[in-house]
C-alpha positions as CSV (number, residue, x, y, z in Angstrom):
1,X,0.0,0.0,0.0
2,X,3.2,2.5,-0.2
3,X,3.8,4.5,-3.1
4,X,7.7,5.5,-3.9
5,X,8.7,8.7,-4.3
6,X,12.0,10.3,-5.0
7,X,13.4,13.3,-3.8
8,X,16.1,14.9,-5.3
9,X,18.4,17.7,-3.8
10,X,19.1,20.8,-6.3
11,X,20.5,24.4,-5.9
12,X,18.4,26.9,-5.2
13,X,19.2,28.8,-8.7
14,X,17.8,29.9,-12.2
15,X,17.5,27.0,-14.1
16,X,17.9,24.2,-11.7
17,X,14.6,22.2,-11.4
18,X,14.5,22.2,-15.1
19,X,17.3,19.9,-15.5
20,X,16.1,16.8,-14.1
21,X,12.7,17.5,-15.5
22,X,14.0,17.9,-18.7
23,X,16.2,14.3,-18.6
24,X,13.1,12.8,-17.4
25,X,10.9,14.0,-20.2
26,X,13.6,13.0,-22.7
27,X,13.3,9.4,-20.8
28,X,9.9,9.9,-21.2
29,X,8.9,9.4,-17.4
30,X,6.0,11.0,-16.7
31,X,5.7,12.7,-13.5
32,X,2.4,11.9,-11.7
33,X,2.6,14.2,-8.8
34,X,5.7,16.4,-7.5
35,X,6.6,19.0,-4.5
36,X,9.0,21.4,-4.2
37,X,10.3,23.0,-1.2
38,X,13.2,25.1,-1.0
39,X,15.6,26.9,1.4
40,X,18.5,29.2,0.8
41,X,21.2,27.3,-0.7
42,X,19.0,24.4,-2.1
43,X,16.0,22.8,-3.0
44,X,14.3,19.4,-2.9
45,X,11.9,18.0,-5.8
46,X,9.9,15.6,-4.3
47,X,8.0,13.2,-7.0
48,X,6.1,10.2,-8.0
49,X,7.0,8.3,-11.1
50,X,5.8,5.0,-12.3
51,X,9.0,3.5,-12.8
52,X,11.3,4.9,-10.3
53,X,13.9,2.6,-10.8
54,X,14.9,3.9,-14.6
55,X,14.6,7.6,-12.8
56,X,17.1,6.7,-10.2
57,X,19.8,5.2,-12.4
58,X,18.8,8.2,-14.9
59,X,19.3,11.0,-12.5
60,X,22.4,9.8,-10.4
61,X,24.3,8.9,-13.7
62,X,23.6,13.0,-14.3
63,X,25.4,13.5,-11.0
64,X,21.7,14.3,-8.8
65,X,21.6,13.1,-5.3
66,X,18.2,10.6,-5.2
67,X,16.4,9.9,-1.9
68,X,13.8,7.2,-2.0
69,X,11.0,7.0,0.5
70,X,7.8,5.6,1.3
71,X,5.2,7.8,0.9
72,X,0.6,6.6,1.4
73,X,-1.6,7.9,-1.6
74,X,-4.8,8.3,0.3
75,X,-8.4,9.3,-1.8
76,X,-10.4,11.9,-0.2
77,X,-13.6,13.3,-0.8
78,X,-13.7,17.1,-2.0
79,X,-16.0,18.3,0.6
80,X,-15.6,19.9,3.7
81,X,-14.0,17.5,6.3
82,X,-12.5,15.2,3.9
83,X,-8.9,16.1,5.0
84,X,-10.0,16.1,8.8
85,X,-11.6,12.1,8.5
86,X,-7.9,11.4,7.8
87,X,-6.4,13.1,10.4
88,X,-8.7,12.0,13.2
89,X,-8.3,8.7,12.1
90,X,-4.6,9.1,12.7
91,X,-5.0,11.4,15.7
92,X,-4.5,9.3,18.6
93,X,-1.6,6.4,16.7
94,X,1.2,8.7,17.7
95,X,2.1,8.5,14.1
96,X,3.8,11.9,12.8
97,X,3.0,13.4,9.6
98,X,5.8,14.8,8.2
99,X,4.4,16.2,5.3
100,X,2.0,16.1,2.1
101,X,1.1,17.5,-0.6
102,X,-1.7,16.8,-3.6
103,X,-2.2,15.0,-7.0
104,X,-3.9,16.5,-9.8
105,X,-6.1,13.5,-10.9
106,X,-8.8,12.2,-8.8
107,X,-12.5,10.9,-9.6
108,X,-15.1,12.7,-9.9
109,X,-15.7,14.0,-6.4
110,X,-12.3,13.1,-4.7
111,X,-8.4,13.9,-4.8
112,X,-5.5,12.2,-4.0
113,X,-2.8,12.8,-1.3
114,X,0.2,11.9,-0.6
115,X,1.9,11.6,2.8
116,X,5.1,11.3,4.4
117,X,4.5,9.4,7.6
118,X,7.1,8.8,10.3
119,X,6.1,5.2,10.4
120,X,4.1,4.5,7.5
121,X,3.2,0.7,8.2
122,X,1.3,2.4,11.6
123,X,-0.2,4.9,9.9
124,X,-1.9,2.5,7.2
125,X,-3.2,0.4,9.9
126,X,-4.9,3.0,12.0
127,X,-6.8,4.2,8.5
128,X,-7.4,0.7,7.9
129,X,-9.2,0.5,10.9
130,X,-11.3,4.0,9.6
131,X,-11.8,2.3,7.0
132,X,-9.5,4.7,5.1
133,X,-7.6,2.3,2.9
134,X,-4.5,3.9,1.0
135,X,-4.4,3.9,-2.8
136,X,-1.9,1.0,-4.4
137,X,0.9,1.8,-6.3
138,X,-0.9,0.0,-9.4
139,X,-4.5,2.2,-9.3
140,X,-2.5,5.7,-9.5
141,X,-1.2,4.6,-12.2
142,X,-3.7,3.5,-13.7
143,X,-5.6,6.5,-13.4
144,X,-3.5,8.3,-16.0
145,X,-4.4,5.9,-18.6
């Protein structure tokens, strides 16, 4: 039920993020979701691929620094309290969410998010028991068929 994203460390400069974005669209690996998040001196591009193995061995042979790391796609409803049925359902685990961020394809009537859970594993059981059940690797991409 964990989805595999890559982050890779840039410069915080002109021109920077469109390197590796520009070998992976010559690779033509399609980006399903991405984050950025930056600081003074450098930057992290956080993404989801569909075959994040041929990214890794793409980007490192170009010299990037890869981090991989599990990450839970969860569907929500687009309504009012969809986000807060998640977090309540994780509210008393312990489990700490690091970060998230959003896809751009959902069905009709939900999205798609992606967090970064301390202890993922924990996290998936707790929405299990909600009834929340994470999104396999497989259906997202299937969605962008």
């Amino acid at each position: 039920m964990k989805v595999t994203q890559l982050s890779v460390f840039l410069e915080n400069k002109p021109g920077a993020l469109n390197r590796p974005v520009q070998l992976l669209a010559k690779a033509k690996l399609n980006i399903l979701a991405l984050s950025v998040a930056d600081t003074q001196q450098f930057g992290i591009l956080r993404f989801i691929v569909e075959d994040w193995q041929e990214a890794i061995a793409l980007l490192e042979k170009n010299q990037f620094v890869v981090k991989v790391t599990d990450m839970v796609a969860i569907e929500v409803s687009d309504a009012p309290g969809g986000l807060a049925a998640i977090l309540s359902a994780l509210d008393k685990t312990g489990v700490n969410l690091e970060y998230m961020y959003g896809f751009t394809e959902g069905k009709q009537g939900t999205g798609l998010l992606v967090f970064r859970f301390d202890d993922p594993d924990r996290a998936i059981e707790a929405l299990r028991k909600a009834r929340i059940n994470p999104v396999r690797s497989v259906e997202l991409f299937q969605r962008n068929v």
